[in-house]
N, C-alpha and C positions, 0 to 999 in steps of 0.2 A: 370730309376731313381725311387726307392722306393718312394722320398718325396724329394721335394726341398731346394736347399742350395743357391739358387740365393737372392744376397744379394740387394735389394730393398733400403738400407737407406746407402751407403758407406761412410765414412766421411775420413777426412783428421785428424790425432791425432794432434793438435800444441802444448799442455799443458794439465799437469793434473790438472792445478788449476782449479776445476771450477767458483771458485769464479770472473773471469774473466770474466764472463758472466753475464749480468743481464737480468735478466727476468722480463717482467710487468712494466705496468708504473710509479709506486712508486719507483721501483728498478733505473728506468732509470732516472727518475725524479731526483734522490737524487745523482747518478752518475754525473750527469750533473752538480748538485749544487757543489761538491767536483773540478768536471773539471772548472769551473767560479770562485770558492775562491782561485785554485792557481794561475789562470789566472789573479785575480784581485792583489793579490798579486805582481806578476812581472810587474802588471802594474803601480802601485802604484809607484812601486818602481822607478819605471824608470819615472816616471813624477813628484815624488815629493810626500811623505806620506803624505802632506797635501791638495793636489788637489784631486776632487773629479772625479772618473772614470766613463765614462758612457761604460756598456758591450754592444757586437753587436752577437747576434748565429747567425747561417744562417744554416739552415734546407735545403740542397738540395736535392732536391726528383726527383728521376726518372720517367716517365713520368706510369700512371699508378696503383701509391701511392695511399691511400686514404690520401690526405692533409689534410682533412676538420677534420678525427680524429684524427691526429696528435696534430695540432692547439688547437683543443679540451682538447686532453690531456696537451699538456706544458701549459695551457692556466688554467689549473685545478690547475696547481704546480709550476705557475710561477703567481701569477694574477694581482701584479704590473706590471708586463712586456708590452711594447709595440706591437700588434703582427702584421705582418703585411704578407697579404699573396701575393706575385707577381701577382698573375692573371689577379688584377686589372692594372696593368700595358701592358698587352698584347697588339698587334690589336684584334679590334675586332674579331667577328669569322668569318663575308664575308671578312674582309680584312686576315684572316690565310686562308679559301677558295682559294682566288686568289693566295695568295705567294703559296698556295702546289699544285693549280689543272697543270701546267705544269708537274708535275712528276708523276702523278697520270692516266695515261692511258685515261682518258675522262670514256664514261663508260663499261673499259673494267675490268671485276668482280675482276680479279688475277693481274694483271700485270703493275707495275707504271718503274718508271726509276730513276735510283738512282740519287742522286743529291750533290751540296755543302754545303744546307743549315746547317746554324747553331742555336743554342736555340736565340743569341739575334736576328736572324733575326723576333723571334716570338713576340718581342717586341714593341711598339710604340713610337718612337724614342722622341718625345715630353715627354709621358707619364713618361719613362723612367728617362729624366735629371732632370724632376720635382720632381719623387720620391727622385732621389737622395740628391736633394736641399733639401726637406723635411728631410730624413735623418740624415744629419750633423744637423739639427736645433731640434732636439727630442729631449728633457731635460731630458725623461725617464730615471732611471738609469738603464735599461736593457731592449734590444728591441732585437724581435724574427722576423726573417724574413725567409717566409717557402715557398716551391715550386719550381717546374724546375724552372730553370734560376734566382733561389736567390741568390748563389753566383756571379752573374752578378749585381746584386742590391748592394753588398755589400763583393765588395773581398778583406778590409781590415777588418775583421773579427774577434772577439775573440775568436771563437771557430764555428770552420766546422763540422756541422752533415752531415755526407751522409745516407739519406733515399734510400735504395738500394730491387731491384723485380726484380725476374728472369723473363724471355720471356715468359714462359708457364704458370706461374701463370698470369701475363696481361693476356694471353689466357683465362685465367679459367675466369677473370671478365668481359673480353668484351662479353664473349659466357653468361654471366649471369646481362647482359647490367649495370654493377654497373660501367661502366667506360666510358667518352669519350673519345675521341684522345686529343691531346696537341692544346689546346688553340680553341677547337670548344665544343658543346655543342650536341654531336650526340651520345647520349646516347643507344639510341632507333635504331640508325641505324644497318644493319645486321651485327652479328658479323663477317664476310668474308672480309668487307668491312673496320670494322675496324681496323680488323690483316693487310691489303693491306696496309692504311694510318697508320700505326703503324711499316712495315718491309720498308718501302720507306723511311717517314717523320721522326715519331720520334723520334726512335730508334736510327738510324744516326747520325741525330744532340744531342740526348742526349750523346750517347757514344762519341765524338769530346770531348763535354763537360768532361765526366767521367775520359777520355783517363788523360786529365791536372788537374784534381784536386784529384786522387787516390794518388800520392804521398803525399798529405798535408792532409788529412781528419784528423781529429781528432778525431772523434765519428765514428765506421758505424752503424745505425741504419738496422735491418732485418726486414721488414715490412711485411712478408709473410702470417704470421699468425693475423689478425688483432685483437684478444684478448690477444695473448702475445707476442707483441714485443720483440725482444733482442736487447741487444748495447754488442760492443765491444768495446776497444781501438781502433782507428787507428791504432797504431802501432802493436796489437796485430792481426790483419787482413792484414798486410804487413807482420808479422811473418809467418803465416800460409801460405801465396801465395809464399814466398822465401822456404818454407820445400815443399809445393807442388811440384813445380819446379827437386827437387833434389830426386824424388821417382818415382815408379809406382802408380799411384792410377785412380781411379773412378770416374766420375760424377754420379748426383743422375738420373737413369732412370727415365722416364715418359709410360705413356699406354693412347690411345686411340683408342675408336671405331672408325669401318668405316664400311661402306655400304659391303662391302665385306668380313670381320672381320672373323674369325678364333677364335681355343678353344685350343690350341697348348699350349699359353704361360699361358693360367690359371692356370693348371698341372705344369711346368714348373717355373712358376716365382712366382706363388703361388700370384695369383691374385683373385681378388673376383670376384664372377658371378653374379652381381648386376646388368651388363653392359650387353647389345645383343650380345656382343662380345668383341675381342679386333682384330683391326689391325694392329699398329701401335706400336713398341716400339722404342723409340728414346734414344738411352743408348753409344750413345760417339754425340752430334748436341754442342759444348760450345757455341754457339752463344743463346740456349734455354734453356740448362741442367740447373741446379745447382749445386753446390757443397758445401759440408757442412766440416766445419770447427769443431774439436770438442775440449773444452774445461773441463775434465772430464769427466762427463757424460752428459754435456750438449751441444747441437747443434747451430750452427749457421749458417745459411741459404745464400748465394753468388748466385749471378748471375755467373756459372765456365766462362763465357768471361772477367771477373775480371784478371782472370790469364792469358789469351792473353795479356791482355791489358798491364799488369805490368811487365811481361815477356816474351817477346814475343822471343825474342832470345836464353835467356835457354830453354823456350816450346819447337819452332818450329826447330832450329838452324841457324844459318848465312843464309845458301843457301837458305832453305825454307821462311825463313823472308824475306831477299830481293827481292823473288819472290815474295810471298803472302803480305807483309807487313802483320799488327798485326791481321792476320785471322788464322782460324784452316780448313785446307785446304781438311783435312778427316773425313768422314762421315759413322757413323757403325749405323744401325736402323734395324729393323726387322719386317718383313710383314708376316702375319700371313693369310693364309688361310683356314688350315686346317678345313675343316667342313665349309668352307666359300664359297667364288665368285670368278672369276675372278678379276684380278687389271683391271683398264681402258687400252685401248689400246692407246699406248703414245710413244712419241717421246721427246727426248731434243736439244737444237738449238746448233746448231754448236757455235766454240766460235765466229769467226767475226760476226755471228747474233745477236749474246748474248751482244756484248760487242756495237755493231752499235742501238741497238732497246734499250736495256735496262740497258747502262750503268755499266754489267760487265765487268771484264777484265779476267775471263773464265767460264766455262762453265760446266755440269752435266755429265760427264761420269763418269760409273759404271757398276757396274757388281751381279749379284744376286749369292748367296754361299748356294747348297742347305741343309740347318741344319738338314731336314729332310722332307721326301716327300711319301704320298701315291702314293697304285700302278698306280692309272690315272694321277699321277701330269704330267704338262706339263708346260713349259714357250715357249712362241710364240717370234719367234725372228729372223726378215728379211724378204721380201721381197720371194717371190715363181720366180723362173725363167719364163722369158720370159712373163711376164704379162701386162697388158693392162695398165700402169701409169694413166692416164688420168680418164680410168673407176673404176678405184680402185677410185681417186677423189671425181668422180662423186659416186658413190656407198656410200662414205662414208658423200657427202650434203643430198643425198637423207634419210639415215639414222635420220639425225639429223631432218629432216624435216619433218621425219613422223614416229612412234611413232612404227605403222606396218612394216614397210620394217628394217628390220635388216641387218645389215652388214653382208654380205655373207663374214666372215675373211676366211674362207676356199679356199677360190679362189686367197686369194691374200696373207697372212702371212703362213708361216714357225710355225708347232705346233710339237715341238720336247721334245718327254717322258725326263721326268727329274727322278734322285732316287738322295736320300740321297750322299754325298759332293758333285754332279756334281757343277760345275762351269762355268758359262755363262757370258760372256764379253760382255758389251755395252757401245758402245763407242756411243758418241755424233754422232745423227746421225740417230739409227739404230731405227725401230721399234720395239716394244716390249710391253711386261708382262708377270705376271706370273700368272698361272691359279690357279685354287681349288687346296684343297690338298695340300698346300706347303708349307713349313716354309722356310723363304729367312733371309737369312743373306747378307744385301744391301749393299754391300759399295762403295762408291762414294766420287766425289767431291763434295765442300759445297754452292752449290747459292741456296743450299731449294729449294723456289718453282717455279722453271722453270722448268715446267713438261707441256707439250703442249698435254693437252687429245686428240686424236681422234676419240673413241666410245667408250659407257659405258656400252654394250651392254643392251640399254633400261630401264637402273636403273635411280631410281631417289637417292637422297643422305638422310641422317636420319632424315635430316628434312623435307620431304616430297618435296623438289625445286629439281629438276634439275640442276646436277652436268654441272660447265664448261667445256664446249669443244672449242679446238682454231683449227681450222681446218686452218686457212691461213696460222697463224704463223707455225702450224704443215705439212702444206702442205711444205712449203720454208725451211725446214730441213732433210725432208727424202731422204736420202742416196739411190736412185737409184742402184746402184752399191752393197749395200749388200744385196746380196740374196743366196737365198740356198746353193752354194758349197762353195760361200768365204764363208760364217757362219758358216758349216759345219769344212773347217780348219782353220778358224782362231777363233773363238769365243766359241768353246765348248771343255771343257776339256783340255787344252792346258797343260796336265801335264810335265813335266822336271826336273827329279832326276838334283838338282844342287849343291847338298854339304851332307854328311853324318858322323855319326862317330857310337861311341858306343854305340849302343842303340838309335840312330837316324836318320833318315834321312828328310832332306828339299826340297822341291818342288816348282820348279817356276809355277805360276796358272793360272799369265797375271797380271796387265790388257793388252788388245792391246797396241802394238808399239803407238798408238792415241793417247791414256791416260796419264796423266803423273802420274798417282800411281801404284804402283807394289806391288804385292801381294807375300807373300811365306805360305806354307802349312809345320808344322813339325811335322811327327809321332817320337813319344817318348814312351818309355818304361824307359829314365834312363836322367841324366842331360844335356840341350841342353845349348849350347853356343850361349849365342847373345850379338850385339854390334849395338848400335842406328847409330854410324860412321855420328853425328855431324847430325841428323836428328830426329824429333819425328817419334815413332813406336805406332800404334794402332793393338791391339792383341785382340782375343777370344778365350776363350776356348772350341773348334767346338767337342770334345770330352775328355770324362774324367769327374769323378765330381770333384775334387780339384787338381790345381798344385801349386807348391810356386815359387814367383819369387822372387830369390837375390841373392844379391852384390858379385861378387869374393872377394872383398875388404872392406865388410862389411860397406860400405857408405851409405845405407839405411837398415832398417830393412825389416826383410822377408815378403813379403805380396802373401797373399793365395787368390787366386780366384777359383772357383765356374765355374759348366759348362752352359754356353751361358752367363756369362759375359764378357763384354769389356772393356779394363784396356787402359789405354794411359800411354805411357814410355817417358818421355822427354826425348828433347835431349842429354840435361844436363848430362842424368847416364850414357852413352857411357856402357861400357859392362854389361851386366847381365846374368844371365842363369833362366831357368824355368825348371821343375822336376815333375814328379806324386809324388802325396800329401795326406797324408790321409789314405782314402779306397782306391782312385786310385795308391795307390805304386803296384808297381810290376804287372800293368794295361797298355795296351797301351792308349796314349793321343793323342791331337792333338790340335795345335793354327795354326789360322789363322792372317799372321803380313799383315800390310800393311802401308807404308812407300812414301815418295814424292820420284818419282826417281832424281838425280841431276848428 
């Protein structure tokens, strides 16, 4: 590639008004004043033009939010108002301690157990009824009530703001300690610690919450940016997620460094070199992405698990829903080594472990797609025939124990040369990573962070601590039985011409019979035919710099992607085709789809 065409900001078009959008707090302030005069209006109306109405907002804010400049603001442009912010209604923070540390591992750094809680359990049942009594008795003619679990305070409401933060921005403020967890005061605690009480606790019980009140919002406030807020409609954020549904599109990628990090995607994705590196690119995760709505030329910022949440049936399809309920069950991210380290040597837990220990109900199998690979790349993958179980064990407590003795991996894992597209299956189970040199194109199931390290070969992590290793948990998963020649046929290159036409042919790639996602490879030179067949499709463009993907039936407009982008095809659009685009006409191409098998 001369120069990169990877598209960094993808949006969803819903309108070209942009006037639909407000920007800034004067903007949103006065929005709001317009949404309360027709409100009071029909309220009037209906109680009698001569009784006097008292209004009730309720600001619910995801866990996360900065409330305190929220408050601040409506507080600047509302200053009769009553404000009140939920927090004070909470248990204290030893009493949210005790309700969370059952799910929370004791102190084990990664790994808690999901659970039922919900946002009122973060409340003080006392506190609570009091507030409420308070409530009905405020003479105020307009009270503002702000914070997770405000609409619990007050769900007969005049007007619903949802304060709405993707996963990876929380990221960015706990890693830059401006955040606690919901309802504790641990500011200052290690940001690892509070992404763990953040993907257990809050998140959880906040989304419960979000799941039942996205159909009624009124308002969604985008709090991303904390100097310029946007607001939407409601309705106009329920438009956008129904157009979403019915197209191909994007989630907003993310990049992070790691200890291991690569210089691949700078080149490539047209990243700055500000950073030591990048690892990590997370470019289809909805449970972290974003996704941006666009209103003219203006943006507006979504958590994309918005779109599971509201449609989860057109997303995913029947089969896939019923299976998964309202998750996104596929996982495209991209590790970057090139010029880098090894990945950790790791393991992921079968699903009865997964689901007995930690409260999934599946588990991390996947597979590495190689995007592209120097001539020493290599990924390590399985067990070496006839080895010592026990000693490999032991070899690898002694590792951890001392700082000198390195894991002698030669004696015990499978280190098999990788090049450009090989493909490597890893099923739950199996040992593995991938070494220097390598650009992987990851794709997997979605539980995140059930990755049981085994050795890091003697690194520490960027911030100078010592990265997690679960050696028990990692012990009571490894797959005895895969080693070298089953690996050898069943996990490396499994290619199978399965279908062709003019100017194309498709390839079944795996995953293992294990897995339940299936992968297909399609070389093109000319129009390829596809059909989602009542399932969502996750695609990349593994070669080629532009294809377009659209409608036989013109049901969405054409949308062009870029090479090493990942597009998701709902269910919804059942047939489509993809074609070289561009400069890539009359080029050979190539995507990589991947699909839930049913």
């Amino acid at each position: 590639m001369s120069h990169s065409t990877y598209d960094k900001f993808p949006y969803v078009a819903v309108s070209e008004d942009a006037n639909s959008c407000h920007i800034g707090w004067d903007a949103i302030g006065a929005h709001i004043t317009s949404h309360l005069a027709a409100k009071l209006t029909d309220k009037k109306r209906a109680l009698g033009s001569s009784t006097a109405a008292r209004q009730i907002i309720c600001v619910e804010c995801y866990p996360g939010v900065f409330v305190n400049g929220i408050k601040a603001a409506l507080g600047e442009r509302f200053m009769s108002a009553q404000i009140i912010d939920v927090a004070a209604y909470y248990k204290n923070p030893d009493e949210v301690e005790r309700l969370c540390a059952p799910y929370l591992g004791g102190d084990d750094p990664v790994f808690g157990r999901m659970n039922s809680l919900q946002i009122e359990d973060f409340f003080d049942a006392d506190k609570l009824q009091f507030a409420r009594h308070q409530l009905a008795n405020i003479r105020a003619e307009l009270t503002v009530i702000i914070g997770t679990g405000a609409s619990l305070l007050a769900p007969e409401n005049d007007l619903l703001i949802y304060a709405d933060l993707a996963r990876w921005e929380i990221q960015m403020r706990q890693r830059r300690r401006e955040i606690a967890n919901l309802g504790a005061l641990n500011f200052g605690e290690k940001p690892a610690l509070k992404y763990k009480r953040a993907f257990f606790i809050d998140w959880r019980a906040a989304d419960r919450l979000k799941k039942a009140l996205l159909p009624h919002i009124d308002l969604l406030l985008d709090t991303h940016e904390r100097v310029t807020p946007k607001m939407i409609d409601g309705a106009d954020l329920r438009s956008g997620l129904r157009q979403a549904i019915q197209r191909p599109f994007r989630v907003v990628p993310f990049f992070d460094p790691g200890v291991w990090g690569g210089h691949w995607m700078e080149r490539v994705c047209d990243l700055p070199t500000d950073k030591p590196n990048h690892a990590w690119c997370f470019d289809c995760v909805p449970e972290e992405n974003s996704l941006l709505l666009g209103f003219g030329d203006k943006r507006v910022e979504i958590p994309s698990i918005n779109l599971v949440f509201s449609h989860p049936r057109e997303l995913l399809g029947d089969a896939v829903y019923a299976r998964f309920g309202a998750e996104f069950p596929i996982r495209f991210d991209f590790l970057d080594t090139m010029g880098g380290g090894n990945l950790s040597l790791q393991v992921h837990p079968l699903t009865e472990y997964i689901q007995e220990h930690f409260g999934m109900h599946y588990t991390q199998d996947e597979s590495y797609y190689m995007l592209d690979a120097g001539d020493d790349a290599v990924v390590y993958l399985g067990l070496k025939e006839n080895i010592h179980y026990e000693s490999m064990l032991e070899d690898l407590c002694q590792a951890q124990r001392d700082a000198n003795a390195p894991f002698p991996d030669e004696k015990y894992i499978n280190k098999w040369a990788a090049k450009k597209h090989d493909h490597f299956l890893i099923p739950a189970g199996t040992i593995h990573c991938s070494g220097k040199n390598s650009m992987v194109l990851e794709i997997s199931a979605t539980p995140y962070i059930f990755t049981f390290k085994l050795w890091d070969w003697g690194r520490t992590g960027l911030d100078g601590n010592p990265r997690p290793i679960h050696l028990t948990h990692g012990a009571a998963n490894i797959q005895r039985d895969i080693t070298t020649a089953w690996v050898k046929e069943n996990l490396i290159n499994r290619f199978e011409i399965c279908a062709h036409g003019e100017g194309w042919r498709e390839e079944r790639t795996g995953l293992h019979e294990r897995e339940f996602i299936e992968t297909r490879r399609q070389w093109f030179t000319g129009l390829v035919p596809h059909d989602t067949t009542g399932g969502v499709n996750v695609l990349n463009l593994i070669k080629g710099d532009e294809a377009i993907v659209e409608s036989p039936t013109q049901a969405f407009n054409a949308f062009v992607v870029h090479y090493a982008e990942t597009f998701i095809v709902p269910a919804s659009v059942g047939k489509y085709t993809i074609r070289p685009f561009g400069k890539a006409r009359g080029k050979e191409c190539a995507t990589l789809k991947a699909y839930v098998r049913t």
